[in-house]
C-alpha positions in Angstrom: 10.2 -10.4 -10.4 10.3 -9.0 -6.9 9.4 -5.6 -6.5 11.0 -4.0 -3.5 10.9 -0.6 -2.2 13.9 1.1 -0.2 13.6 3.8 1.8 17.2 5.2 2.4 16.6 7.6 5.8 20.4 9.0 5.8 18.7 12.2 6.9 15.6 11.1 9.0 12.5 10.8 8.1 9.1 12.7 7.9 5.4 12.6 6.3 6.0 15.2 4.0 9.3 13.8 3.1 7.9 10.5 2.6 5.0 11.8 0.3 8.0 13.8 -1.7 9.9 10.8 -2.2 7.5 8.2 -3.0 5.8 10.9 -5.7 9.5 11.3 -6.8 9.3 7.8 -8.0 7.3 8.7 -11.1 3.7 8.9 -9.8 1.2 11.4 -11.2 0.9 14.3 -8.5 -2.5 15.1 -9.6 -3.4 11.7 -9.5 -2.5 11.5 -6.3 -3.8 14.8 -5.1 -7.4 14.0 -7.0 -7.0 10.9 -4.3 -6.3 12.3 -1.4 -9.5 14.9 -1.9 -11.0 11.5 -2.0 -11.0 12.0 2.2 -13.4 14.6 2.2 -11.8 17.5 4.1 -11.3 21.2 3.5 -9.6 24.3 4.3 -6.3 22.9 2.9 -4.1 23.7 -0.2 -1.2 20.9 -1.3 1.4 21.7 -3.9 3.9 19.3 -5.0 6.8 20.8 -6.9 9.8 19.7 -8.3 12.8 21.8 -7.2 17.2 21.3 -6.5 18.7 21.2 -3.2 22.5 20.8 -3.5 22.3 20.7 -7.1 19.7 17.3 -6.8 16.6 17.4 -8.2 13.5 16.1 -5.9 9.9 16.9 -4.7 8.7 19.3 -1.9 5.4 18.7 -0.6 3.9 21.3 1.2 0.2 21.5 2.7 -1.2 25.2 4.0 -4.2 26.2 5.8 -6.4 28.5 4.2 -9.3 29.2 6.9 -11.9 26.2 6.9 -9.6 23.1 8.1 -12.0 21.9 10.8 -14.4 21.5 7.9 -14.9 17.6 7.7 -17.7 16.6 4.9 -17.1 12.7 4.7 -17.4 11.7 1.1 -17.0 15.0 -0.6 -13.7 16.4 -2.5 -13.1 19.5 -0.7 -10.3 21.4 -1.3 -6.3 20.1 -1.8 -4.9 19.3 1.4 -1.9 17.8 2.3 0.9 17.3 3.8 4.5 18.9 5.5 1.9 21.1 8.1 2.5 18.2 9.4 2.6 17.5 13.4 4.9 17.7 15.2 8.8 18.4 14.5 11.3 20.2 12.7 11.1 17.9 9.3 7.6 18.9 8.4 7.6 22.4 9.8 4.3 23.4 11.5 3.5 24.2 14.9 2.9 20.7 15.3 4.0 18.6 18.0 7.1 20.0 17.9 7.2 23.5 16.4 10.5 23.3 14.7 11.4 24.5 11.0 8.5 26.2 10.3 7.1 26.4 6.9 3.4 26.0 7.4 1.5 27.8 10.4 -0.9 25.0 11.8 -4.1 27.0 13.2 -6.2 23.7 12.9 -5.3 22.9 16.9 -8.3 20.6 17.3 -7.6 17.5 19.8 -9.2 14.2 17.9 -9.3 10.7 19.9 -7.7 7.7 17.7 -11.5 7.0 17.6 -12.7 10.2 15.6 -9.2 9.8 13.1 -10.3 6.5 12.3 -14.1 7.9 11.6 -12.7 10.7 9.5 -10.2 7.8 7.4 -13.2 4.6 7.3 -16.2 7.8 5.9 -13.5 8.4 3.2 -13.6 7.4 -0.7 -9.8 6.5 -0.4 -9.2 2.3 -1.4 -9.7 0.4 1.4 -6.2 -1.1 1.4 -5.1 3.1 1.8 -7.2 3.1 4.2 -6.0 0.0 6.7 -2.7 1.5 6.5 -3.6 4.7 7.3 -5.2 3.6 10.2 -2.5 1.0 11.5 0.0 4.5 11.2 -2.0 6.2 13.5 -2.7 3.4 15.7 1.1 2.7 15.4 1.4 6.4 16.8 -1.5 6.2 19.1 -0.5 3.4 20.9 3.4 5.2 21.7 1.7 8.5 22.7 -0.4 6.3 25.2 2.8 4.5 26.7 4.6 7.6 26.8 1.9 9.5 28.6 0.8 6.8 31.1 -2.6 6.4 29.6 -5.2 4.0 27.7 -5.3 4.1 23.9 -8.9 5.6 24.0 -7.5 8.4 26.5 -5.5 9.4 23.8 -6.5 12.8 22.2 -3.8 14.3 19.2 -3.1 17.3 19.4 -0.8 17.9 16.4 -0.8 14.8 14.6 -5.1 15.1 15.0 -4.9 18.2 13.0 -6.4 17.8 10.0 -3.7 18.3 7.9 -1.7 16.0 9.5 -4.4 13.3 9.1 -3.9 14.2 5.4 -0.4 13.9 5.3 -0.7 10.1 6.5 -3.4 9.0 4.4 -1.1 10.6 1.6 1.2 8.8 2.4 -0.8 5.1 2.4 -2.4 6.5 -1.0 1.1 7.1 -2.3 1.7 3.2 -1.0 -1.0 1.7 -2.6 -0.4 2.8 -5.7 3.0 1.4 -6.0 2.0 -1.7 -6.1 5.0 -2.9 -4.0 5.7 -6.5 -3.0 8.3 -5.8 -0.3 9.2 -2.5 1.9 12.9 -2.4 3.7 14.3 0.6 5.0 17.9 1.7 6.6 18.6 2.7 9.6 16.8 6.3 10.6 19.4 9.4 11.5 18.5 11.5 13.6 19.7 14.5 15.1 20.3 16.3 18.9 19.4 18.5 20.8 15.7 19.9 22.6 13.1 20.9 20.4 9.5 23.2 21.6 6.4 21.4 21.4 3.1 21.6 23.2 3.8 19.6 26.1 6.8 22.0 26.5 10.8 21.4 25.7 11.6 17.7 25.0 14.7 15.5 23.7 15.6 14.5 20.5 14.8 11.6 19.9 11.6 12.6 21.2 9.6 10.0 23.5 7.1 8.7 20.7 10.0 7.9 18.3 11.7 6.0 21.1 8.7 4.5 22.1 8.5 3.0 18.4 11.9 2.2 18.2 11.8 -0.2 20.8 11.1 -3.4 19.0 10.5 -2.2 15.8 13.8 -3.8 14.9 15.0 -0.7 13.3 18.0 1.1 14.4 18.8 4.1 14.9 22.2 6.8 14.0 22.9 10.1 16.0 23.9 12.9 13.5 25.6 16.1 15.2 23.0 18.0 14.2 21.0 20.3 16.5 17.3 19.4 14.8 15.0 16.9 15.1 15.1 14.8 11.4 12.9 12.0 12.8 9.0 12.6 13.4 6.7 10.5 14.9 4.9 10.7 11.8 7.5 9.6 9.9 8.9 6.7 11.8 5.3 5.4 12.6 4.7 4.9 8.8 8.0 3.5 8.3 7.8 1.0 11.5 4.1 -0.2 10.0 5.0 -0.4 6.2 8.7 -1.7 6.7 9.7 -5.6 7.3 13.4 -5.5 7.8 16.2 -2.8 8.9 19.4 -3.0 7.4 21.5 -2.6 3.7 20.0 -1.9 0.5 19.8 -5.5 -0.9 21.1 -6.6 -5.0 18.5 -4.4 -6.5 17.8 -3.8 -10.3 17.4 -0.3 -10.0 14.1 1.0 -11.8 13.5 4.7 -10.1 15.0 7.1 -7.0 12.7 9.4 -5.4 13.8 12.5 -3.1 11.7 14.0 -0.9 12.8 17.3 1.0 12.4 18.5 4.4 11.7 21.6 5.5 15.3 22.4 7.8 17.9 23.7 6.9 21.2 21.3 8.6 23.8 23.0 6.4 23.7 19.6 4.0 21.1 17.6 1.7 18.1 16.9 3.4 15.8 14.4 2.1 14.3 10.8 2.0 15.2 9.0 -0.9 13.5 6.1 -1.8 14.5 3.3 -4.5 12.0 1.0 -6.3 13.5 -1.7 -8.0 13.4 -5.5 -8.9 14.9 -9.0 -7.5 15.1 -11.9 -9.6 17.2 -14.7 -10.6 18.9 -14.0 -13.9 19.3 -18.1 -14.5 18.9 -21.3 -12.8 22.6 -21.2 -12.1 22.2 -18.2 -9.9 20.1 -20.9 -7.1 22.0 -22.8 -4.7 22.6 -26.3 -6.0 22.9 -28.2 -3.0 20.5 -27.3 -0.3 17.5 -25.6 0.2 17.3 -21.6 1.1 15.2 -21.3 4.4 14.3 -18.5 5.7 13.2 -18.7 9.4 10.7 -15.8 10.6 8.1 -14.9 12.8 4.4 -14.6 12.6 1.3 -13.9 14.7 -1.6 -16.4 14.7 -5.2 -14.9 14.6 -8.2 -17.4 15.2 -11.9 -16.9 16.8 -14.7 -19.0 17.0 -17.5 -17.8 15.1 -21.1 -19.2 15.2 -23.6 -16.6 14.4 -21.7 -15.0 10.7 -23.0 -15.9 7.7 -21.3 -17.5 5.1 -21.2 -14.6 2.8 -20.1 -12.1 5.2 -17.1 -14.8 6.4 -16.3 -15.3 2.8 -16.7 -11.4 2.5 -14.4 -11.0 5.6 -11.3 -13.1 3.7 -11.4 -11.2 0.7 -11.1 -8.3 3.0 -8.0 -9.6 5.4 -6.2 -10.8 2.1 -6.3 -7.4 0.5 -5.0 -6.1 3.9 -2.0 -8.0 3.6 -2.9 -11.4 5.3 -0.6 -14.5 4.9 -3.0 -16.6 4.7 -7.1 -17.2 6.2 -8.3 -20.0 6.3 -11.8 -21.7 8.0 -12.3 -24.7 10.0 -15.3 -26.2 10.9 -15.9 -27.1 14.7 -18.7 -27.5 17.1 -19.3 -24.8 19.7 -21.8 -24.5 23.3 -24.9 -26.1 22.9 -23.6 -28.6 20.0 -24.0 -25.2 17.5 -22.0 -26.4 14.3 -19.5 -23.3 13.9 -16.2 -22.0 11.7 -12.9 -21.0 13.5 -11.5 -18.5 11.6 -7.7 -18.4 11.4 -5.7 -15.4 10.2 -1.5 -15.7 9.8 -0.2 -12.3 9.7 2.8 -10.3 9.9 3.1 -9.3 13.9 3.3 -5.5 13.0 -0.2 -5.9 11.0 -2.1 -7.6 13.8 -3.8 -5.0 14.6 -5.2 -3.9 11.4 -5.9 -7.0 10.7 -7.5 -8.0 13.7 -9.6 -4.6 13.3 -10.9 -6.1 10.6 -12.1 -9.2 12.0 -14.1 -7.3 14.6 -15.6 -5.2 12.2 -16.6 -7.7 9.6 -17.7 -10.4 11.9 -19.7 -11.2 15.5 -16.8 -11.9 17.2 -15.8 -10.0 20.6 -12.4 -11.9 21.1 -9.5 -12.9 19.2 -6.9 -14.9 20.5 -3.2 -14.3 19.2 0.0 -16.1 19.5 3.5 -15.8 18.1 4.6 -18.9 16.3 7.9 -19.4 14.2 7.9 -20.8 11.2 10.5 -21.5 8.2 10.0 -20.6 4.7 11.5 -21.5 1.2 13.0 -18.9 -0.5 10.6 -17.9 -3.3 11.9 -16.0 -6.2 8.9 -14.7 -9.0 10.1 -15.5 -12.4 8.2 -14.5 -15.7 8.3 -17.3 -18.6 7.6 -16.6 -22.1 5.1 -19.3 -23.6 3.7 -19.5 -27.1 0.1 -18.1 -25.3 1.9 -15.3 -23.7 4.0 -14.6 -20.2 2.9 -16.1 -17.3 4.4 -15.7 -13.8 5.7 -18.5 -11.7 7.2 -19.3 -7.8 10.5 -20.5 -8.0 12.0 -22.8 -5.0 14.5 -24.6 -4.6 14.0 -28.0 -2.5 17.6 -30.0 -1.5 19.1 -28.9 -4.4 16.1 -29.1 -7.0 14.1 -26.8 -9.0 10.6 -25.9 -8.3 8.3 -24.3 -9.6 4.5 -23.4 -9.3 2.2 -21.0 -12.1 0.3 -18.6 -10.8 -3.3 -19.7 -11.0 -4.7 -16.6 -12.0 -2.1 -16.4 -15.3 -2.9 -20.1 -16.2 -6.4 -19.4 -15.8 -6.8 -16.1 -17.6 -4.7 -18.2 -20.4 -6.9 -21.2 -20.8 -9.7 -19.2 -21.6 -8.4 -16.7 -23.8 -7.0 -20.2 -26.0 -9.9 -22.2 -25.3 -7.3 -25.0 -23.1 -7.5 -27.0 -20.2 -6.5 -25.5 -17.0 -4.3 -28.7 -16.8 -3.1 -28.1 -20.3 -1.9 -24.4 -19.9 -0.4 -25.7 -16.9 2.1 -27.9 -18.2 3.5 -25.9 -21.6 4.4 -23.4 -18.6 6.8 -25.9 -17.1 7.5 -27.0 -20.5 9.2 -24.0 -21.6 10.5 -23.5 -18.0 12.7 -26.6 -17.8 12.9 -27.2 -21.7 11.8 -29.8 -24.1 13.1 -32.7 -21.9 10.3 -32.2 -19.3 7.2 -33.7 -21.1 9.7 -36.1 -22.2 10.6 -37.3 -19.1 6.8 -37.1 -17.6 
């Protein structure tokens, strides 16, 4: 089974909206509030209610201020903080970026560098894979705000999105990520509204210039509503351009749960994110083309650095690291540098819109001062992730289909975790999984 989360943006998108929807879904709001404190800021209430707008039930996530929001104490749980404060627009309602809806009243106006966000995020007891994302949104947001305003990405200062509750309201909205457990993120295209809205750099367009700025080659589209509001925020379409990897229909889903999250503006209809979490899988070997392979052709960045002077434990360290992070694959390869020095080159296949976490990575974990990237293209078979029933219990499988035949391949980690618990072979476990895959006749016909 796939799992595959959906978010549906018919009325925009924002990071308290996305925090609503994705706690909609069925998580545990303390649980995820008890996380969040896990960044180790205070001054902030949060409060996550369940309330009807045009008679449909949802979640409303709203973050105040209540006096102490420049106080940072990495590794501490301060107080509740969270989210719709937010930055900038109309969605989230605070004297953000863009002043709109209002809702909150942002007094924590202190301008942060990418640099001091990231310090704030890495000090944190959130998990580290809460973490990456967190900082590959504002990244995602930092590097817009630096095309948009003519300058370098360490020039950068936030204004809105730096305030601390907005910081907050992103790592919520990783947290909130994480804990899905999601294999696959798609989303719609975004609506957005019209109009000018009032922000600190004075009266700009909707769209404003950091969502168009991500738009371009995100690969996600966008529809004009006539509404005079802003319904897309920065913060809203950064986390959906880093977490999502296609624009476009909701695909054959099993439906398992629908999340709302509300917005904070009032455009005279429902206005929420709704997000659906819900399975893919092949019902029967029927349901697979018969005749020809399903490819699916993509594209993918290439990491790789030479690396002489890391230790084995920190490089083996490093993998477990990019893998978590959502790596493709990492894999070493001896070779000989200057001076005859036996080395590893490190090689990293990622999706092009996590190259920069990833890469962050590699420069934190390692010696290196370079990385060299390219875009390659590469074609995939179809996998679909079946569960078979065995007499020693379920055990997940890859299913592809290779001109016209069936194949599969156990998960190691199942087969594993099997032979031990029965006292088997690895190699034993392995084949009464394809047995009672393809039936009796296989070991027959071995």
């Amino acid at each position: 089974m796939e799992r595959i989360l959906y978010f549906d943006c018919f009325a925009g998108i924002s990071g308290d909206m996305t925090i609503g929807a994705l706690v909609d879904l069925g998580l545990d709001p303390s649980a995820v509030i008890k996380e969040i404190k896990k960044l180790g800021v205070n001054g902030y209430d949060i409060e996550m209610k369940k309330v009807s707008r045009f008679s449909i039930r949802g979640t409303d996530v709203k973050v105040t201020l209540n006096g102490d929001a420049d106080c940072i104490h990495a590794h501490e749980e301060g107080s509740p903080a969270h989210e719709s404060s937010h930055h900038q627009h109309g969605q989230e309602g605070g004297q953000h970026q863009h002043d709109q809806a209002g809702g909150h009243h942002h007094h924590d106006q202190k301008e942060r560098s990418l640099a001091d966000i990231v310090h704030i995020i890495r000090s944190s007891r959130i998990s580290e894979k809460a973490k990456e994302l967190s900082i590959a949104i504002f990244t995602e947001i930092a590097e817009a705000e630096a095309a948009v305003h003519g300058k370098k990405l360490e020039e950068v200062h936030f204004h809105e999105v730096g305030a601390i509750d907005s910081i907050v309201d992103i790592v919520g909205a990783a947290i909130c990520i994480d804990m899905l457990k999601v294999d696959r993120i798609l989303c719609s295209p975004v609506h957005e509204g019209q109009g000018f809205i009032q922000c600190k750099h004075g009266i700009l367009p909707v769209p404003v210039p950091a969502v168009i700025k991500m738009l371009g080659g995100s690969g996600i589209s966008i529809v004009t509503e006539d509404i005079q509001a802003e319904l897309v925020t920065p913060t809203g379409l950064g986390i959906l351009k880093t977490v999502s990897e296609h624009c476009g229909k909701m695909p054959e889903l099993l439906v398992e749960h629908v999340g709302y999250g509300f917005g904070k503006t009032d455009t005279g209809r429902l206005n929420a994110l709704r997000v659906i979490l819900g399975t893919k899988a092949l019902q029967s070997s029927e349901a697979l083309p018969e005749q020809k392979d399903d490819r699916v052709r993509d594209r993918v960045t290439l990491l790789e650095t030479n690396i002489d002077n890391t230790t084995g434990e920190m490089l083996g360290y490093t993998m477990d690291k990019l893998m978590k992070a959502g790596a493709l694959d990492v894999y070493f390869t001896p070779i000989q540098m200057k001076k005859n020095r036996p080395a590893v080159m490190l090689s990293v296949l990622s999706k092009t819109k996590d190259t920069e976490m990833l890469s962050d990575i590699i420069f934190r974990e390692t010696a290196t001062i370079g990385i060299r990237m390219q875009e390659l293209e590469r074609i995939t078979l179809k996998r679909e992730i079946r569960t078979v029933q065995t007499e020693l219990g379920e055990v997940r499988v890859k299913l592809v289909i290779v001109r016209g035949l069936e194949r599969i391949q156990p998960e190691y980690q199942d087969c594993a975790r099997l032979a031990e618990e029965n006292n088997l072979s690895f190699n034993e476990v392995y084949e009464i999984v394809k047995r009672c895959h393809y039936g009796k006749e296989f070991s027959e016909n071995l």
